[in-house]
Every structure is written in structure tokens, then in C-alpha cells.
N, CA, C and O atoms as CSV, one atom per row, in Angstrom:
chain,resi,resn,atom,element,x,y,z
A,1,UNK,N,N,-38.279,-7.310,31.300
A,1,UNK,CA,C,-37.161,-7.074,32.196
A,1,UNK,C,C,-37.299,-5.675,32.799
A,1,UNK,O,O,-37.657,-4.776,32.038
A,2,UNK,N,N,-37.067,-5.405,34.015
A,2,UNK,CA,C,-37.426,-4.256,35.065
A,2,UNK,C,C,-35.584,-3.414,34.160
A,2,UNK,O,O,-34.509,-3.901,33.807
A,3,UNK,N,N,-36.337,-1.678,34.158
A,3,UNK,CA,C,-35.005,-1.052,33.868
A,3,UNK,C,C,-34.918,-0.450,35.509
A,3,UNK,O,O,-35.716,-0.342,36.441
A,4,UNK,N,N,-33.628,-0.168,35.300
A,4,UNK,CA,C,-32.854,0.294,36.334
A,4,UNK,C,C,-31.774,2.074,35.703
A,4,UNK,O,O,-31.663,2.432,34.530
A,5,UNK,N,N,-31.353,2.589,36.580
A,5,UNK,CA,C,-31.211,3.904,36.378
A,5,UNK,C,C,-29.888,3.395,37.054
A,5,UNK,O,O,-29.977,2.587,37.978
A,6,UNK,N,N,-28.870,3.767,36.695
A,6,UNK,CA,C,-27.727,3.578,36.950
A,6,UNK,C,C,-26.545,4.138,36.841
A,6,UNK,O,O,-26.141,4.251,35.684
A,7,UNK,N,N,-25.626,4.656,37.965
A,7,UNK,CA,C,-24.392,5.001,37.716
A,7,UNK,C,C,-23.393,5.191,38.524
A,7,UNK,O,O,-23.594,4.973,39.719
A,8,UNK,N,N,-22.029,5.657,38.069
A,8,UNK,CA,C,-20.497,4.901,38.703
A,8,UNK,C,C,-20.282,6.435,39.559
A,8,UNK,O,O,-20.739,7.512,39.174
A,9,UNK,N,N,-19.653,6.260,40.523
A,9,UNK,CA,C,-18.915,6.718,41.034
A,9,UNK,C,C,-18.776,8.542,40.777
A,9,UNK,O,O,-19.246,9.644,41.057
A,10,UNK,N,N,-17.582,7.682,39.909
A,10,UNK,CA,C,-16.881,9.110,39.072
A,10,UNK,C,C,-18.408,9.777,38.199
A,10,UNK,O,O,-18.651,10.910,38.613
A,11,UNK,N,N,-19.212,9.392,37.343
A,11,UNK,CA,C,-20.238,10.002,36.953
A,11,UNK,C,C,-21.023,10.523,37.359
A,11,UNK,O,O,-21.803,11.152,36.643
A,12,UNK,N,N,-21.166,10.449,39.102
A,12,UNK,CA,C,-21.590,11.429,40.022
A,12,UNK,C,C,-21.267,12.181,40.116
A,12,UNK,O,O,-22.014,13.109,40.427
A,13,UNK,N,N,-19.609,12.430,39.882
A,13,UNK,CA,C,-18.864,13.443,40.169
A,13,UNK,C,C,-18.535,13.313,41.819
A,13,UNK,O,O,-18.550,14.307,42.545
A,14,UNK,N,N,-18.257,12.051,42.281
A,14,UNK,CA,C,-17.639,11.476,43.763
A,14,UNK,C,C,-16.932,10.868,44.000
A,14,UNK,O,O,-16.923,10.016,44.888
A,15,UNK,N,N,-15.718,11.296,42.865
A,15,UNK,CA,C,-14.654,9.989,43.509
A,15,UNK,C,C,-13.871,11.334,44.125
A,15,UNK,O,O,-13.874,12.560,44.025
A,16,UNK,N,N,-13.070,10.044,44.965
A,16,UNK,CA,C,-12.581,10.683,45.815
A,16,UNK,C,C,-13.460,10.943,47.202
A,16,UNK,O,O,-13.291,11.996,47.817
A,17,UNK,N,N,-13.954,10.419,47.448
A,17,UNK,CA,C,-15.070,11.212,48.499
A,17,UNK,C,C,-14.863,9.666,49.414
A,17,UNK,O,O,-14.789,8.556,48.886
A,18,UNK,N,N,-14.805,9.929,50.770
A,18,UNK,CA,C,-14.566,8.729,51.462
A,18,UNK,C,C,-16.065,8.468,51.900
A,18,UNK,O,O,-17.048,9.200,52.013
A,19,UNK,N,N,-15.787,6.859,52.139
A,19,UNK,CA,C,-17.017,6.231,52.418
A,19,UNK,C,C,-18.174,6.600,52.912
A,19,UNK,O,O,-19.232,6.616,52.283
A,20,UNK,N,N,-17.919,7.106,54.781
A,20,UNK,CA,C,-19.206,7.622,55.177
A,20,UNK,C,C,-20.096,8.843,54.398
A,20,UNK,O,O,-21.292,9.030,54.620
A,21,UNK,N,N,-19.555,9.372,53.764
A,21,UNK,CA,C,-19.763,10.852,53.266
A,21,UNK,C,C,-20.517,10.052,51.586
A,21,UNK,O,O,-21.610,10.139,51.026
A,22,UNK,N,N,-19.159,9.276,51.281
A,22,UNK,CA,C,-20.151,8.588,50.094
A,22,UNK,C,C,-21.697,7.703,50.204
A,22,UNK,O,O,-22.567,7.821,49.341
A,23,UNK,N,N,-21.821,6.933,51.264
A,23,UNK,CA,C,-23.311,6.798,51.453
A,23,UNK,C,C,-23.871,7.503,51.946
A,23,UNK,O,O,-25.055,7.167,51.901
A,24,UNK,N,N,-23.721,8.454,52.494
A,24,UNK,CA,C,-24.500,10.034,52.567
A,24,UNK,C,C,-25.148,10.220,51.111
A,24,UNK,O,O,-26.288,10.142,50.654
A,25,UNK,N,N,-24.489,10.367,50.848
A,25,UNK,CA,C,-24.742,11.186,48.820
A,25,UNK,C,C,-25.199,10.281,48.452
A,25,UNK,O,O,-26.402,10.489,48.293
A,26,UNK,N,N,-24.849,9.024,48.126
A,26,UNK,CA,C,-25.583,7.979,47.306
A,26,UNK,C,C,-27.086,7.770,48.017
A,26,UNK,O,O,-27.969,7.670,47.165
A,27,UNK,N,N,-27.524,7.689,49.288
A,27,UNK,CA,C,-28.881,7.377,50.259
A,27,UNK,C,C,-29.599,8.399,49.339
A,27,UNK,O,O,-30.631,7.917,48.873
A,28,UNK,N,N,-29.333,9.761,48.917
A,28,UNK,CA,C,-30.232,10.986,48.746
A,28,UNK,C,C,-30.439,10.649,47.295
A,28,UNK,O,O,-31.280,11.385,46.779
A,29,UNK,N,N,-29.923,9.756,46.487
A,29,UNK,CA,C,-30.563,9.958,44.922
A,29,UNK,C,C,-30.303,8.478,45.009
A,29,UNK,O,O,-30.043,8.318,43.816
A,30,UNK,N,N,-30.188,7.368,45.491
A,30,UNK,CA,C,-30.164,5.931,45.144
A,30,UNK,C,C,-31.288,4.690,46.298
A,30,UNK,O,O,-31.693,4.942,47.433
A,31,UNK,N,N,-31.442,3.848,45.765
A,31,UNK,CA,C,-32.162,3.118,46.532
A,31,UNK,C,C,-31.014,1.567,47.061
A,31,UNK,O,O,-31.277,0.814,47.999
A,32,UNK,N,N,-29.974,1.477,46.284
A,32,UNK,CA,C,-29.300,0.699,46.366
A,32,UNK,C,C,-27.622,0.758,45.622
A,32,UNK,O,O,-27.343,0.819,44.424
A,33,UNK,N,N,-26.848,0.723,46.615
A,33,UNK,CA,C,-25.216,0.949,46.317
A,33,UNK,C,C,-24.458,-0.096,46.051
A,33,UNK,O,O,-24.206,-0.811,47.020
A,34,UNK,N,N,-23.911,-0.476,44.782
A,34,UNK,CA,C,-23.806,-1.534,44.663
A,34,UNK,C,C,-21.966,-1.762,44.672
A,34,UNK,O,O,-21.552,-1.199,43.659
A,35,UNK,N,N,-20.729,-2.414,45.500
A,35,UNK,CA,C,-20.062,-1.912,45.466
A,35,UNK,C,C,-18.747,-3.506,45.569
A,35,UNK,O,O,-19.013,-4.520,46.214
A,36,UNK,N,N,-17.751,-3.355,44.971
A,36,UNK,CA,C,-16.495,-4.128,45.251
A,36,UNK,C,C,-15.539,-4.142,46.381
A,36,UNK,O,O,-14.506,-4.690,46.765
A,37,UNK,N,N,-16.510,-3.161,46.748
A,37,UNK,CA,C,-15.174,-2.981,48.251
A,37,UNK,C,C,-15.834,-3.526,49.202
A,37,UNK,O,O,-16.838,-3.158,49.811
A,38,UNK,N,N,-14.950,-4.765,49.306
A,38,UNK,CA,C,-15.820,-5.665,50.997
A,38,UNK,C,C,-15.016,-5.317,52.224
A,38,UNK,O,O,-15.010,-6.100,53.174
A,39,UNK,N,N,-14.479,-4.423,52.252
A,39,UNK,CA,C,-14.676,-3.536,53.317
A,39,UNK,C,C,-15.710,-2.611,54.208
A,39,UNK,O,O,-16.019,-2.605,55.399
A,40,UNK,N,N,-16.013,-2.003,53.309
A,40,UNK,CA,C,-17.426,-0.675,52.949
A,40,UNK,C,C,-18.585,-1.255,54.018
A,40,UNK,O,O,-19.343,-0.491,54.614
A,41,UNK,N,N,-18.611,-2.576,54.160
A,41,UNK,CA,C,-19.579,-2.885,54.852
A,41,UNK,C,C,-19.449,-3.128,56.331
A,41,UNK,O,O,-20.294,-2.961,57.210
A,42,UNK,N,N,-17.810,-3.695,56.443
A,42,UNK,CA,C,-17.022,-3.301,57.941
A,42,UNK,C,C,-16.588,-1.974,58.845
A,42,UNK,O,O,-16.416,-1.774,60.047
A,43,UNK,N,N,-16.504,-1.186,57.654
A,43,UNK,CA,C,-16.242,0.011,57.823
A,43,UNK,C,C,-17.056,1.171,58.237
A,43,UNK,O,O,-16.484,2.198,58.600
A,44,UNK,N,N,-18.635,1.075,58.208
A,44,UNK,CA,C,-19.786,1.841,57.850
A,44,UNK,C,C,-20.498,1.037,58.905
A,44,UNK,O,O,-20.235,-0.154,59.072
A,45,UNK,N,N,-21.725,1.913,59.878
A,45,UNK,CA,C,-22.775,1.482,60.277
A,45,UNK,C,C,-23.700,1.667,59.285
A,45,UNK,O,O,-23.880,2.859,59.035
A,46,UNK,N,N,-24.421,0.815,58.561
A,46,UNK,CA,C,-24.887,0.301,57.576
A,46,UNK,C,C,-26.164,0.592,57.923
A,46,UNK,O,O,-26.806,1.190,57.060
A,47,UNK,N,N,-27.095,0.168,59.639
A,47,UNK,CA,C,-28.003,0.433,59.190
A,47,UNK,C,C,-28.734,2.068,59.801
A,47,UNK,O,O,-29.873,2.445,60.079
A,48,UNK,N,N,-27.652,2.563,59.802
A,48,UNK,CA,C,-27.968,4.158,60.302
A,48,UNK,C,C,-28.556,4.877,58.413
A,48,UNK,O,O,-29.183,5.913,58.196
A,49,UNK,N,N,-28.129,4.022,57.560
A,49,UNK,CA,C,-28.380,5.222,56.177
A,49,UNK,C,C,-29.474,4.411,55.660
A,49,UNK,O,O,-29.350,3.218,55.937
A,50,UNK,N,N,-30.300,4.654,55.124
A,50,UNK,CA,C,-31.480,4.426,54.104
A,50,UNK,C,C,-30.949,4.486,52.794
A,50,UNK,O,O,-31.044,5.405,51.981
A,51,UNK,N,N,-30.305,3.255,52.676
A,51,UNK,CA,C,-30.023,2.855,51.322
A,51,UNK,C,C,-29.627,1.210,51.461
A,51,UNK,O,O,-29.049,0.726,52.435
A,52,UNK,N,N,-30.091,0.437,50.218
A,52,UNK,CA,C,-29.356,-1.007,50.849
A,52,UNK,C,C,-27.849,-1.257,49.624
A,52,UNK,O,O,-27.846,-1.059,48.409
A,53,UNK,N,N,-26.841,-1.686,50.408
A,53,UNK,CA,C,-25.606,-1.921,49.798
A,53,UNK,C,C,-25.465,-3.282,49.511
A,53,UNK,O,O,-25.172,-4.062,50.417
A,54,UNK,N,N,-25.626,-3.637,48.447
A,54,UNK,CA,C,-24.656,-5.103,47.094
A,54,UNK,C,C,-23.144,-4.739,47.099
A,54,UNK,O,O,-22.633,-3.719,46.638
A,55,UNK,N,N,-22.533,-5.788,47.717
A,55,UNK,CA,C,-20.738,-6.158,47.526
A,55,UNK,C,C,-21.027,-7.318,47.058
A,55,UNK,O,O,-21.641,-8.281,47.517
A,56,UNK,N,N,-20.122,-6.943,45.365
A,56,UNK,CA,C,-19.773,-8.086,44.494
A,56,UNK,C,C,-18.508,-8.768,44.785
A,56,UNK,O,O,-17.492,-8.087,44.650
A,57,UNK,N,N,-18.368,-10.132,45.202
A,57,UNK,CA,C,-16.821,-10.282,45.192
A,57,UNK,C,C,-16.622,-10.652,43.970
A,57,UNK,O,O,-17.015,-11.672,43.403
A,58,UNK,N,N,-16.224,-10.104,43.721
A,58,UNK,CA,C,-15.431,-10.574,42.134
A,58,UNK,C,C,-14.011,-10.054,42.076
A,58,UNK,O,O,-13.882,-9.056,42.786
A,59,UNK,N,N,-13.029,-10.382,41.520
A,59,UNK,CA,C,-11.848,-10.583,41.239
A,59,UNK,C,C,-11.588,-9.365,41.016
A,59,UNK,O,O,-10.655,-9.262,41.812
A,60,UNK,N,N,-11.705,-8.048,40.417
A,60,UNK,CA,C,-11.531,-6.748,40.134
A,60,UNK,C,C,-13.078,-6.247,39.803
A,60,UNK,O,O,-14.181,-6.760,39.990
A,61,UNK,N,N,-12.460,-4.527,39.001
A,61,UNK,CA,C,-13.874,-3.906,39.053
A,61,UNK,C,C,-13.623,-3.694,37.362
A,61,UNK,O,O,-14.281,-2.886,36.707
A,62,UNK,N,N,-13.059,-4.155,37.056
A,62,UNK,CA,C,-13.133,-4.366,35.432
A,62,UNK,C,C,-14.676,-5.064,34.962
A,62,UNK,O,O,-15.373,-5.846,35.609
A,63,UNK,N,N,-14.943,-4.415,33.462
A,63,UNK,CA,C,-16.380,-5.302,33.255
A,63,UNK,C,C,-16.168,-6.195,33.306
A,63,UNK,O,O,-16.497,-6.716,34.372
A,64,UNK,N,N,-15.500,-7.079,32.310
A,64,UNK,CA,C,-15.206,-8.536,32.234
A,64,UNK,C,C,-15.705,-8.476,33.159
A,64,UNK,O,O,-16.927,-8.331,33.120
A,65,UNK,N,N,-15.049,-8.553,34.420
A,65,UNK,CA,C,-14.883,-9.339,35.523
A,65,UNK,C,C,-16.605,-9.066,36.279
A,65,UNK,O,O,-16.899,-9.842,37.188
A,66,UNK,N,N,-17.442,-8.207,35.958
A,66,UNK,CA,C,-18.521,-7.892,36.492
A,66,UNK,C,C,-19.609,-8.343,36.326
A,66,UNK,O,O,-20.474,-8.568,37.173
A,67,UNK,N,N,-19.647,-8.596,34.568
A,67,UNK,CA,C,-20.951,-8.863,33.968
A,67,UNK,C,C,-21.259,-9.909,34.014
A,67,UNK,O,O,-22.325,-10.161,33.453
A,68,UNK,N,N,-20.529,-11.042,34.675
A,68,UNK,CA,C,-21.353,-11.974,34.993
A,68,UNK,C,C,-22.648,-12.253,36.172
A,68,UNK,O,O,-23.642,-12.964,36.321
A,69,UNK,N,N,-22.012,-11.356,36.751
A,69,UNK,CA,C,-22.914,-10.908,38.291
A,69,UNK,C,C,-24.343,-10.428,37.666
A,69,UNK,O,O,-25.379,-11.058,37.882
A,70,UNK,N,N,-24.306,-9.605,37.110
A,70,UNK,CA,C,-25.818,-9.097,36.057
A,70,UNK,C,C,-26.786,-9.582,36.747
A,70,UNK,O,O,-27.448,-8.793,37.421
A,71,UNK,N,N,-27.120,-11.018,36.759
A,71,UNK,CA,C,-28.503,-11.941,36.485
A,71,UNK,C,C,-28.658,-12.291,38.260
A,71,UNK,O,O,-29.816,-12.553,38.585
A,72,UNK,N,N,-28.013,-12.307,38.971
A,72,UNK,CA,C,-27.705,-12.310,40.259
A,72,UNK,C,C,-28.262,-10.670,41.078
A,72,UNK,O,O,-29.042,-10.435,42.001
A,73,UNK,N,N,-27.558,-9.946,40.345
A,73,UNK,CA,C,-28.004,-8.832,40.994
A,73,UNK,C,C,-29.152,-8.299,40.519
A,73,UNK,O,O,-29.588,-7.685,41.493
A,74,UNK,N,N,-29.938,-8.148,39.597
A,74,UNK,CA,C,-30.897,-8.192,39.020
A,74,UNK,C,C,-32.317,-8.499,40.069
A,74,UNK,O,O,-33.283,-7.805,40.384
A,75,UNK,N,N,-31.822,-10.081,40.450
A,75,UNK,CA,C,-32.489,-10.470,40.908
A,75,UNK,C,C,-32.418,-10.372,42.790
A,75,UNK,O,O,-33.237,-10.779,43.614
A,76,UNK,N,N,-31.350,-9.802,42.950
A,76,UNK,CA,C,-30.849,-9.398,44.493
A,76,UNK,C,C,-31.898,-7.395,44.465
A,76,UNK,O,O,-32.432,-7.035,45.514
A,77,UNK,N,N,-31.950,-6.757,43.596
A,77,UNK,CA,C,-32.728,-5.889,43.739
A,77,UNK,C,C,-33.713,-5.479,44.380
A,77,UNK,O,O,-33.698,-4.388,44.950
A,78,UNK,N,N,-34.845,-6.375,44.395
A,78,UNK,CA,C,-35.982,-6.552,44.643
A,78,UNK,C,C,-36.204,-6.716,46.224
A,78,UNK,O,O,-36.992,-6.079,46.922
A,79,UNK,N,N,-35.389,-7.642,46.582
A,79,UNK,CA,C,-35.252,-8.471,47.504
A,79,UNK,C,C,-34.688,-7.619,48.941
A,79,UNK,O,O,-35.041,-7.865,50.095
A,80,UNK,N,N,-33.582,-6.413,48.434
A,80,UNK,CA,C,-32.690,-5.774,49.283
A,80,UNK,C,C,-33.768,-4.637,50.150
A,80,UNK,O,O,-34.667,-4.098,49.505
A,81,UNK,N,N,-33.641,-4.409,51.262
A,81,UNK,CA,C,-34.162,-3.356,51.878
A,81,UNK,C,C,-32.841,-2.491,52.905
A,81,UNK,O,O,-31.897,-2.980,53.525
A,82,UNK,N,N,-33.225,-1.221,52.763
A,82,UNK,CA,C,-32.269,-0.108,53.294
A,82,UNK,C,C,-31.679,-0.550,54.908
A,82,UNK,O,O,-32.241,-1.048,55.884
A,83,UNK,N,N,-30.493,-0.169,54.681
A,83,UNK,CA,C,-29.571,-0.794,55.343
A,83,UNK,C,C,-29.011,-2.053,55.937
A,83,UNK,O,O,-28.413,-2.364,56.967
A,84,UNK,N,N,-29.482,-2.680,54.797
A,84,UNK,CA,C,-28.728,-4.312,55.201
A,84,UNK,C,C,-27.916,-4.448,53.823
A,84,UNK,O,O,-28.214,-3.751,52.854
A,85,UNK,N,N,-26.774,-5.475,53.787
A,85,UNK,CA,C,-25.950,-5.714,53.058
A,85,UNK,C,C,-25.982,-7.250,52.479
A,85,UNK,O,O,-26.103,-8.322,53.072
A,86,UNK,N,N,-25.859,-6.998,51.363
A,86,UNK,CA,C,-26.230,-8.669,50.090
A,86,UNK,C,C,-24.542,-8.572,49.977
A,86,UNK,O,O,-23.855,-7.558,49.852
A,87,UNK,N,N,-24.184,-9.777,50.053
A,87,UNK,CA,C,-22.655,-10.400,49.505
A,87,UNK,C,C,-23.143,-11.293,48.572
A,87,UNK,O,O,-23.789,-12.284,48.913
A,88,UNK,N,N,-22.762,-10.896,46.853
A,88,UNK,CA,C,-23.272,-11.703,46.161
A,88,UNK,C,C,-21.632,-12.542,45.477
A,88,UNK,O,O,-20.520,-12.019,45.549
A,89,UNK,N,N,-21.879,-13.659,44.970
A,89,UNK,CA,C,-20.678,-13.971,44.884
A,89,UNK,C,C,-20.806,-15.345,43.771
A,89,UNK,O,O,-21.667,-16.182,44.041
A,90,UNK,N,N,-20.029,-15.532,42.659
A,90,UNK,CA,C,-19.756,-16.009,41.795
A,90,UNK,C,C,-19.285,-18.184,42.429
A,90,UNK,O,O,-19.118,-19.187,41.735
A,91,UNK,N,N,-19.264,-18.074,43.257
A,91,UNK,CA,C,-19.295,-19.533,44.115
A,91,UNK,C,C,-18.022,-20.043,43.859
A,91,UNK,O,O,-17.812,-21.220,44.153
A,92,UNK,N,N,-16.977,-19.246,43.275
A,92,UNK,CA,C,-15.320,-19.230,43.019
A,92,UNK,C,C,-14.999,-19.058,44.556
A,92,UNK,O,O,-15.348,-18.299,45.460
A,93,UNK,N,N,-14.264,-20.004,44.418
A,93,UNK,CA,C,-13.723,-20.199,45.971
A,93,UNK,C,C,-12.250,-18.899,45.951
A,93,UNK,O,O,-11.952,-18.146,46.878
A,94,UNK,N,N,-11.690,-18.989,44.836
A,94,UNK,CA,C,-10.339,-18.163,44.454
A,94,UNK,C,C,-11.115,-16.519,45.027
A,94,UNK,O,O,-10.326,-15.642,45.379
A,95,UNK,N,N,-12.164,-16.314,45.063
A,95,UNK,CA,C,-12.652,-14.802,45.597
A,95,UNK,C,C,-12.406,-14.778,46.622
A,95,UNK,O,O,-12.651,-13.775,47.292
């Protein structure tokens, strides 16, 4: 299994930091932003930054509610190139 280097937000020390400014910062130390807000991708010219962005729809940003996505995104990794956007999604119509 491929490792991955990973981390949230706040453990950057970026919350609080609004979107455009946040894929600023994330492009310079990440290869891929992986995010719950399906907005982020309406909101942002996406392919002006060199980074590629994953929106999970899932129901909240609680684990529960995340770790099922795992094996999906895992495999959406590979696949993603900088500045295009993956909507990955659990096939729950209720999302």
C-alpha cells in the first residue's frame, strides 16, 4: 500500500484562512487538497493553482462519516492531476 503524508487544516496552522489564499498555501507543500466543501470548487479558479482538489460528499467532516471514502480516494490519488477537481461520492443519493 502507497503511504501518503498527510494533514488537516488546523495542523497547518490555517484555519481561518479563506479559500483563495488557502490553495495558495496548500499548492506550495501539497500535491493534492482534499476537501468537504463543495463549494471550494465553485468558488476558486481551480485551474490557475498547481494542486489537484478531492471534494468528498459525505454527510459531515466527522471521521465516522469519512473513513469510508479511504479506498476511493486512495485510489482517486494517482489518477488526479493539478488543477482539476474529483467529486468522489459514497452513491447515497441522501448526499
Amino acid at each position: 500500500m502507497p503511504s501518503f503524508e498527510i494533514r488537516t487544516v488546523p495542523q497547518m496552522g490555517w484555519a481561518g484562512i479563506k479559500n483563495g489564499e488557502l490553495m495558495k498555501l496548500a499548492e506550495a507543500e501539497f500535491d493534492l487538497f482534499v476537501t468537504v466543501d463543495r463549494n471550494l470548487s465553485y468558488q476558486q479558479n481551480l485551474q490557475k493553482f498547481d494542486i489537484a482538489l478531492v471534494v468528498l460528499r459525505s454527510v459531515s467532516n466527522r471521521l465516522s462519516d469519512l473513513l469510508p471514502f479511504v479506498d476511493k480516494l486512495i485510489d482517486c490519488v494517482s489518477a488526479t492531476e493539478p488543477g482539476t477537481v474529483t467529486v468522489l461520492s459514497l452513491d447515497d443519493p441522501a448526499l
